[in-house]
C-alpha positions in Angstrom: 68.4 64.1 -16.1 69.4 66.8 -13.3 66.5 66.3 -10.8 67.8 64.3 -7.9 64.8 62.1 -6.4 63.6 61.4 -10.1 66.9 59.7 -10.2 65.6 57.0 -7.9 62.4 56.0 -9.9 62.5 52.7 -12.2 63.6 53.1 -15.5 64.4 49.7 -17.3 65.5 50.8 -20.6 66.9 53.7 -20.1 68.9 52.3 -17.1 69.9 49.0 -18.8 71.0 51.0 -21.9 72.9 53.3 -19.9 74.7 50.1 -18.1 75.6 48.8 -21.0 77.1 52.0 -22.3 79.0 52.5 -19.7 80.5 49.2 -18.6 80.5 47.6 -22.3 78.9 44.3 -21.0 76.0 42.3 -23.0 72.4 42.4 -21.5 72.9 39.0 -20.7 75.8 39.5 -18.5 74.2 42.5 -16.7 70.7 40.7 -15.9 72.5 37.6 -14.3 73.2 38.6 -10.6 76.1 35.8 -10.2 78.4 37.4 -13.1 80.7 40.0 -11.9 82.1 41.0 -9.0 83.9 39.3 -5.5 86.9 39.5 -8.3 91.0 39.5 -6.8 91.2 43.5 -8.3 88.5 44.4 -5.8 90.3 42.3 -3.0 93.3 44.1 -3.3 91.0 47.7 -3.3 89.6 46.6 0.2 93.7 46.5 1.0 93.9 50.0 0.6 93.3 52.8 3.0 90.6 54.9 2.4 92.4 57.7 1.3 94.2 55.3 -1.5 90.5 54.2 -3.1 89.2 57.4 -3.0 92.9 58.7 -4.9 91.4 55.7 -7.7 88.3 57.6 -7.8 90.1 60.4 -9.6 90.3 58.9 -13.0 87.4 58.3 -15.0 88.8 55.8 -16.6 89.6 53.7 -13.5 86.0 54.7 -11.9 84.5 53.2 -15.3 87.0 49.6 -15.1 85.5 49.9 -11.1 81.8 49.5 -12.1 82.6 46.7 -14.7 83.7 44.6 -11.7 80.8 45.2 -9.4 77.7 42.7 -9.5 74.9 43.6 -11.7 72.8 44.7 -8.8 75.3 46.9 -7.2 75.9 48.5 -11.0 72.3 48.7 -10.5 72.2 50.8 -7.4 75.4 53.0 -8.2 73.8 54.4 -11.4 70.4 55.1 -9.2 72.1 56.8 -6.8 75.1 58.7 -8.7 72.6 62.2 -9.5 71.4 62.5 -5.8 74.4 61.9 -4.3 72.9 60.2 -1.4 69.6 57.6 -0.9 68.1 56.3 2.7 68.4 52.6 3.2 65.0 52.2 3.0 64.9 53.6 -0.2 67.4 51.1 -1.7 65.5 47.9 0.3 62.0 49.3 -1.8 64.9 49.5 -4.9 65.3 45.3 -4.6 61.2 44.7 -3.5 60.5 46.8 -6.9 62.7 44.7 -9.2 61.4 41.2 -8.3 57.5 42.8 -8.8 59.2 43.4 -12.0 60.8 40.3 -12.7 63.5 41.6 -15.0 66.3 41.4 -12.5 66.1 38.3 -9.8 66.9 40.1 -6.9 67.3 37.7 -3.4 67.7 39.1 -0.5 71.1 38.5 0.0 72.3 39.5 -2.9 70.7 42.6 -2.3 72.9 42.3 1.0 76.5 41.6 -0.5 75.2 44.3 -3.0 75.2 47.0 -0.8 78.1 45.3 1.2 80.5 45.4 -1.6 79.6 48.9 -1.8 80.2 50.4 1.0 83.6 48.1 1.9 84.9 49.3 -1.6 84.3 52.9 -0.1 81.8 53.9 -3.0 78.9 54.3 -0.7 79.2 55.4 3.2 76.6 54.6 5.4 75.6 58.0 7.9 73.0 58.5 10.3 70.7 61.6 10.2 67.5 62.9 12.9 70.0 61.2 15.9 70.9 58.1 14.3 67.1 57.3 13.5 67.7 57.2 9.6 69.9 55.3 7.9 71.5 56.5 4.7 73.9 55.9 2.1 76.0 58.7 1.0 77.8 58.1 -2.3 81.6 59.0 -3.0 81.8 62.8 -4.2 84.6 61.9 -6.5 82.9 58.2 -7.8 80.0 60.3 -8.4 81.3 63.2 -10.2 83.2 60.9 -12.8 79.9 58.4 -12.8 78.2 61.2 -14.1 80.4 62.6 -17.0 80.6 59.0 -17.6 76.8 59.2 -18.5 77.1 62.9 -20.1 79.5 62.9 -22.1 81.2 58.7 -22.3 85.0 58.1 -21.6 87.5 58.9 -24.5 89.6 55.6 -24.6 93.3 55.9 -24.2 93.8 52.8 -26.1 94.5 53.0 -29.8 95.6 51.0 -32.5 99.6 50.8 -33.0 100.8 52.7 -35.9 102.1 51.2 -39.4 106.1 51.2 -38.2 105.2 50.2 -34.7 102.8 47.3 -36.4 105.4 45.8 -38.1 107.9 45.7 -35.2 105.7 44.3 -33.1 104.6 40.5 -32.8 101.6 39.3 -34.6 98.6 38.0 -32.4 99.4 34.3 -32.4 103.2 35.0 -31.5 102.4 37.4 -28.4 100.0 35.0 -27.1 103.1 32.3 -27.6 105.6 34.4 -26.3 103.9 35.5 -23.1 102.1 32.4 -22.1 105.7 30.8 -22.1 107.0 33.6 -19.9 103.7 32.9 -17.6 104.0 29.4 -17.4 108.1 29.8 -17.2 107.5 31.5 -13.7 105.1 28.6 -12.4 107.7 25.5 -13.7 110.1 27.5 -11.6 107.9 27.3 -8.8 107.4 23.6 -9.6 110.9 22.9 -9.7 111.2 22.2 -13.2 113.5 24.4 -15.4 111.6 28.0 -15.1 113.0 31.5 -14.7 114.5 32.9 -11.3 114.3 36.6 -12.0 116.7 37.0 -9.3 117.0 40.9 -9.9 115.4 43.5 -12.0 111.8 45.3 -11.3 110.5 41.4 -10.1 112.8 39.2 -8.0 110.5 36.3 -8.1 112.4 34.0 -5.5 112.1 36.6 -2.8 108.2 37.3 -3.6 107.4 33.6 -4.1 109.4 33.1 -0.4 107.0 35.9 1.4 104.3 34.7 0.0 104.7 31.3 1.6 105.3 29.4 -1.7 108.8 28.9 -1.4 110.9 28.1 1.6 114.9 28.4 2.0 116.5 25.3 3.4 120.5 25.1 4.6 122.7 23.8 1.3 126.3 23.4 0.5 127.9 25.1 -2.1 126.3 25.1 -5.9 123.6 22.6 -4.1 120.1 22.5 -6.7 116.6 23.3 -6.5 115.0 20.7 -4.2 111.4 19.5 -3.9 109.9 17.1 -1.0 111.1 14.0 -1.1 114.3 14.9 -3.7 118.1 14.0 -2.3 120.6 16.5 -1.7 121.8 17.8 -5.2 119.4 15.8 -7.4 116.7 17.0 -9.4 117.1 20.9 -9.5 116.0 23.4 -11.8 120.0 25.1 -12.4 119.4 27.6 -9.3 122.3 27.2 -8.2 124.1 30.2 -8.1 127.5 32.1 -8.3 128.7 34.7 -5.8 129.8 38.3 -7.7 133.4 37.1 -9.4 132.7 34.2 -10.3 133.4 32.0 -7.3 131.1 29.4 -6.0 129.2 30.3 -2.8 127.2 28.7 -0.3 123.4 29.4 -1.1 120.4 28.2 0.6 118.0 26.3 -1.2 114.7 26.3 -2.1 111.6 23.8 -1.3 108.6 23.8 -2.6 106.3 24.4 0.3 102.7 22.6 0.4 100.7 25.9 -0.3 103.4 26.0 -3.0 102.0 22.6 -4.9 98.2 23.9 -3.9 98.9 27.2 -5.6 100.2 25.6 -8.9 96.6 23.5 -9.3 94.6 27.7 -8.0 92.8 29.3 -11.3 95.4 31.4 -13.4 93.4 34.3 -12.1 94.5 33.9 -8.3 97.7 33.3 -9.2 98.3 36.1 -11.1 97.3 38.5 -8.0 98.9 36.6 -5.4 101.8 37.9 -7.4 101.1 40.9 -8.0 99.3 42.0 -5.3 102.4 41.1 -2.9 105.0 43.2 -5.6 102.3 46.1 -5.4 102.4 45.8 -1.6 105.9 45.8 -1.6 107.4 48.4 -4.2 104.4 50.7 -4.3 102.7 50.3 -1.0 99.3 50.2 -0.2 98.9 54.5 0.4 99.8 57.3 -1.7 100.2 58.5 -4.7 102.2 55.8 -6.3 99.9 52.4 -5.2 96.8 54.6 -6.1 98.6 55.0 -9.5 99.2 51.5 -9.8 95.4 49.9 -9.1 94.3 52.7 -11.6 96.6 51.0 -14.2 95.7 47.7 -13.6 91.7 48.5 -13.4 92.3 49.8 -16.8 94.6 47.5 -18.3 92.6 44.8 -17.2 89.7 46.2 -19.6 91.6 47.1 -22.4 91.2 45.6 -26.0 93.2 42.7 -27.6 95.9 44.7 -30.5 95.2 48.0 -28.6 98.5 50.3 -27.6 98.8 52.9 -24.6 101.9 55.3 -24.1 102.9 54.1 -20.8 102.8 58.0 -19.8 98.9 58.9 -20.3 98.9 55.6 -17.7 101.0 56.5 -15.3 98.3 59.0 -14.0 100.9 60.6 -11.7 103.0 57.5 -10.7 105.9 58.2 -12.5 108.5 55.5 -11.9 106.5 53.1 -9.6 104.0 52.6 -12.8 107.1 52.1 -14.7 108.1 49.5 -12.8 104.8 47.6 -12.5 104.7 47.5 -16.5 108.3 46.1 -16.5 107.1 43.3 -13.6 104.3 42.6 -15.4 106.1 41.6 -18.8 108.3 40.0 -16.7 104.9 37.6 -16.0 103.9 37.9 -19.4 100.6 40.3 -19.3 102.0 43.5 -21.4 104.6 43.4 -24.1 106.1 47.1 -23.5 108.3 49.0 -26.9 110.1 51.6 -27.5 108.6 54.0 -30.0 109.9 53.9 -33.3 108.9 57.2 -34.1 109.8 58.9 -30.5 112.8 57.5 -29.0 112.6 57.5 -25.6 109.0 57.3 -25.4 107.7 53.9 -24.0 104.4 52.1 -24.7 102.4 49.2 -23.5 100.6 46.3 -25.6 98.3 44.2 -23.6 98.6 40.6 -24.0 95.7 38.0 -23.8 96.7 37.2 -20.0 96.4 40.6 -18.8 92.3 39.4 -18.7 93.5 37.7 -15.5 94.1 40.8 -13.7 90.1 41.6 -13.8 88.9 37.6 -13.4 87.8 36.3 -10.8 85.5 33.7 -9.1 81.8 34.2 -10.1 82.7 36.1 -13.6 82.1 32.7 -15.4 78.4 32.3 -13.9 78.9 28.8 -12.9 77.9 27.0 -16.2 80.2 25.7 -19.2 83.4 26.7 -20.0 85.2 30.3 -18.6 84.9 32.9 -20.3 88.5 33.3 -20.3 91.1 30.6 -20.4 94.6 30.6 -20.5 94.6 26.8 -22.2 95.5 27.4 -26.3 92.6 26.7 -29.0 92.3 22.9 -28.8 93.5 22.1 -25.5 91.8 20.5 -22.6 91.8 17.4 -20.3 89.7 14.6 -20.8 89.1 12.1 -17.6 87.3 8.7 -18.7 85.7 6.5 -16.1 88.5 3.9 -15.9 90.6 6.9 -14.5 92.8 7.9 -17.7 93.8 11.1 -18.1 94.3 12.6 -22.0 95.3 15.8 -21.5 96.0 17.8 -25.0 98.8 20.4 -24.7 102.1 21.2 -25.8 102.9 23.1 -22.3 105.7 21.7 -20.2 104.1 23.5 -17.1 101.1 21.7 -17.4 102.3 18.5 -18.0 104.5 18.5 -14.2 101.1 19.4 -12.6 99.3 16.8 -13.9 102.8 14.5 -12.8 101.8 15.8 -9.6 98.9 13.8 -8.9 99.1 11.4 -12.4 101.1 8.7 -13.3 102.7 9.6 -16.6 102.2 6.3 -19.4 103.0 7.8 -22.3 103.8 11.7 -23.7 103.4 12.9 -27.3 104.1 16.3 -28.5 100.8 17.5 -28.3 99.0 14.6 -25.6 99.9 13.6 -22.4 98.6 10.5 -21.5 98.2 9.5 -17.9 96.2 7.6 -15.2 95.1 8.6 -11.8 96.1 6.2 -9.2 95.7 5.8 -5.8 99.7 5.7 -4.9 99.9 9.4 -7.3 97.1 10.6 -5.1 98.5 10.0 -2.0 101.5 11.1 -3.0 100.0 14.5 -3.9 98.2 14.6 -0.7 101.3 13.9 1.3 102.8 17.3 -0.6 99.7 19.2 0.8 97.3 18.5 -2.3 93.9 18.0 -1.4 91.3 16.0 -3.4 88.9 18.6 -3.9 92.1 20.7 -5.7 92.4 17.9 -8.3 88.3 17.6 -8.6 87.9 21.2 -9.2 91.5 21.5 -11.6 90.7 18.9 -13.9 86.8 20.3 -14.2 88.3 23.4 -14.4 90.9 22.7 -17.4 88.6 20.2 -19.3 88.3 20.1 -22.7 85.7 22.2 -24.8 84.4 18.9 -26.1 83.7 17.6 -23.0 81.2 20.3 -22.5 79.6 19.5 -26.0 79.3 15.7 -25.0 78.3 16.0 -21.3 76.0 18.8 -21.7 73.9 19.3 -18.4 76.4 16.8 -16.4 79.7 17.1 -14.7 82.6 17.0 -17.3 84.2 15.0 -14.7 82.6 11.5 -14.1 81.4 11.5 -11.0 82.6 8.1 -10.3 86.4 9.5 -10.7 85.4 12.6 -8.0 84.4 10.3 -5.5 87.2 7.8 -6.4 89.9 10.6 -5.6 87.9 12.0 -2.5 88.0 8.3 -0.7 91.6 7.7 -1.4 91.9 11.4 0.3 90.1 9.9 3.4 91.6 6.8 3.4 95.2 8.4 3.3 94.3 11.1 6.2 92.4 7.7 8.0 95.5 7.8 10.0 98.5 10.4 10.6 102.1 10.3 12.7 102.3 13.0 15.7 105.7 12.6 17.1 104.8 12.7 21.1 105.6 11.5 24.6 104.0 9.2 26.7 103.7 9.7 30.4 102.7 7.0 32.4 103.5 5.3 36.3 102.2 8.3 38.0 103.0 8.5 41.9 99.6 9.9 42.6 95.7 9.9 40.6 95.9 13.9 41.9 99.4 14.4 40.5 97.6 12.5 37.1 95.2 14.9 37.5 96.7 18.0 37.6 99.5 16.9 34.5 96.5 16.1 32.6 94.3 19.3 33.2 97.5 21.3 32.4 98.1 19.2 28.7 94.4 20.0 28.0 94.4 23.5 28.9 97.4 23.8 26.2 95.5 21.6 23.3 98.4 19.1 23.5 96.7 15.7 24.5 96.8 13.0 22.1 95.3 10.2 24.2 94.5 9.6 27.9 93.6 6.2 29.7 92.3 7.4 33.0 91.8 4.0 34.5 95.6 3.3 34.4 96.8 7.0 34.3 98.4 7.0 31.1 98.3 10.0 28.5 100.1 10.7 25.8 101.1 14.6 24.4 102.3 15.9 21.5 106.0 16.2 21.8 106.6 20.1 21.3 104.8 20.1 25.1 107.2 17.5 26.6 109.9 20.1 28.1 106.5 22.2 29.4 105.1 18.9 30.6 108.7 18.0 32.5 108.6 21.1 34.6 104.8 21.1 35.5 105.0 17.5 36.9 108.2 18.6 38.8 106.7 21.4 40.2 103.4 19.7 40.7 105.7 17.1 42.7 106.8 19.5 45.1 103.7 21.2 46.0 102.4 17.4 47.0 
């Protein structure tokens, strides 16, 4: 498999075979263009400078994690092209015509488009132009394409093992990590929902300050020891024990914090976004978005996102040159509950890092479920789910405290067991979450998104949300933004219709008019305007 332009030429078992050895997916998810890809990992790649993604190309490893995220089609295309190095763009556009004469991959043109797109913004294909800028071509990343190749020559030794007998018995069983770091997970949301979560104040992940930058949380001026406050709380009520100390133990005056409305929308977002909002601003921060150290970082996150369930990495062979700033991504990320790191018991000193089942999140993303059924990853527990019955009740089954106050959010609680929440979807608990900055397609697409497994058994082929509740909770949404409250001044007995004139032309040059009667020369603006508006019409007054 050396000559170049043979590379190009159909080949549908030997290519799917190949795909499949190399990524690890089913044929099933390879043949169906709307799995894979578009995932958060590859939105934080297009973050990086050039020089930074080509840096990721360097490990095999993280080129092999790369692929797995890519569409089908663009998989497709890189394993065509990764022998000649480069391919003409009319060669690639015969590459889609060919495969729907075949019939074995549904190609459209526009997935053939966001294909090559994805491509060549993820900086695995640059587009040149040869014979004056006549031809069109796609040359291929040296670096992707050397490890794409000893990829297919010679496969990828895994660096993830299973954990020996001593380190086995220290560590927690399955069931007990999977307890022990969804609690950490959903600890740092309830914070965010002003219920009693973790502040990680200090260490590798100060949670208050990234949760601030990201726009989740606001400060607001507080007297001394004041608590947590959400919308609509009074001064010192309802906190989540924020309040803090200065150093020595004296009371100090801190500001507080307020759940912002993209705040409440990001607690209803899939896990997956969440968990890369997150990260993806710590990354920014501690390891930046060039060198050695944030190139370092994706690389580790491409591959623990891919690793196996039970498997065990030294955090060292990870690092892949980042030294400390990997070290601290592993300690942020137990911190959120996606790796459970340990001390060796047979090297002390020597640190290594056990995936837990949320560290999937890190590769998720919109699209990898294909559309249909359940996801194929979840972060609800075996047996839980929320089921919505036409009369507007709400059964949710789970133990978690964190799910439970967002479904208070936009539910009215009746009754809670240990392991059921029982609730009803009103119109005053809608408006109330739309108020906070909740909209109604949120709520539509949370509680399709978290229903139970048995809803898809029993509503097989239809919604698993009755559509009569959907449309319920989209008109009270309509009715409740029907009207809204602009604070604004009203400006009225002018001396002249030219003077009118002109104070009206200026509000509308500045998008500030909230109603205008010509005929009696009346207008009303929004009030941030009103000290602009003064000035105009005493200017205006002396030019007349």
């Amino acid at each position: 498999f050396v000559a170049p332009r043979e590379a190009a030429r159909p080949c549908r078992i030997r290519e799917g075979r190949a795909l499949q050895a190399i990524t690890g997916l089913g044929m099933e998810a390879m043949e169906s263009p709307s799995r894979g890809g578009g995932t958060f990992i590859s939105s934080h790649l297009l973050r990086l400078p050039t020089e930074t993604r080509t840096k990721v190309f360097a490990s095999a490893a993280s080129c092999q994690a790369l692929l797995r995220i890519l569409s089908p089609i663009a998989r497709h295309y890189c394993l065509r092209a990764c022998f000649s190095g480069e391919v003409g763009e009319d060669v690639v556009a015969n590459w889609s015509a060919s495969r729907k004469n075949q019939g074995n991959l549904k190609v459209s043109n526009g997935d053939h488009r966001r294909a090559v797109e994805s491509l060549l913004d993820l900086g695995v294909w640059k587009k040149v132009f040869k014979d004056g800028g006549k031809q069109a071509t796609y040359k291929v990343n040296e670096r992707f394409a050397e490890k794409l190749r000893l990829i297919l020559q010679s496969g990828v030794r895994s660096v993830w093992s299973e954990p020996t007998e001593v380190a086995r018995r220290m560590l927690p069983d399955a069931e007990e990590l999977r307890r022990l770091s969804q609690r950490r997970w959903d600890s740092v949301l309830l914070f965010l929902a002003g219920g009693d979560g973790q502040n990680t104040g200090s260490g590798p992940l100060n949670l208050e300050e990234v949760l601030t930058r990201l726009g989740l949380l606001e400060r607001t001026e507080s007297s001394v020891g004041s608590k947590r406050k959400r919308d609509g709380d009074e001064e010192g009520g309802g906190g989540d024990g924020t309040d803090t100390e200065s150093e020595g133990g004296a009371a100090g005056p801190r500001p507080a914090l307020r759940t912002t409305p993209e705040g409440y929308q990001f607690l209803l977002r899939p896990a997956e976004e969440q968990v890369w909002r997150i990260v993806g601003e710590f990354l920014s921060v501690q390891c930046g978005l060039d060198g050695e150290s944030g190139a370092a970082a994706v690389s580790f996150l491409l591959q623990l996102g891919f690793c196996e369930e039970g498997k065990v990495c030294k955090l060292s062979v990870l690092s892949g040159g980042g030294g400390d700033a990997i070290a601290r991504v592993a300690r942020a990320l137990a911190t959120l509950g996606l790796v459970y790191p340990f001390e060796s018991p047979e090297s002390p000193g020597e640190f290594w890092v056990l995936p837990t089942h949320l560290s999937k999140l890190l590769c998720g993303g919109p699209g990898t479920g294909g559309g249909q059924g359940p996801a194929p990853f979840s972060v609800l527990g075996e047996g839980e789910g929320i089921i919505v019955e036409t009369n507007y009740r709400v059964y949710a089954y789970t133990k978690s405290p964190l799910r439970r106050a967002v479904l208070e959010l936009f539910c009215l609680q009746e009754y809670v067991l240990p392991n059921l929440f029982v609730g009803r979807l009103a119109r005053e608990s809608c408006s109330a979450a739309f108020e906070a900055g909740i909209s109604a397609e949120l709520i539509v697409d949370y509680l399709n998104r978290n229903a139970h497994p048995q809803v898809h058994v029993v509503r097989s082929g239809a919604p698993v949300l009755p559509e009569t509740v959907a449309d319920g909770v989209r008109l009270w949404e309509v009715e409740a933004r029907r009207l809204s409250m602009s604070e604004c001044a009203m400006y009225d007995k002018f001396e002249s219709r030219s003077l009118f004139l002109e104070s009206l032309g200026h509000a509308k040059d500045h998008g500030k008019v909230l109603w205008v009667d010509e005929a009696e020369m009346k207008m009303v603006v929004q009030l941030d305007h009103h000290n602009s508006m003064k000035a105009f019409i005493k200017e205006a007054k002396m030019k007349l």
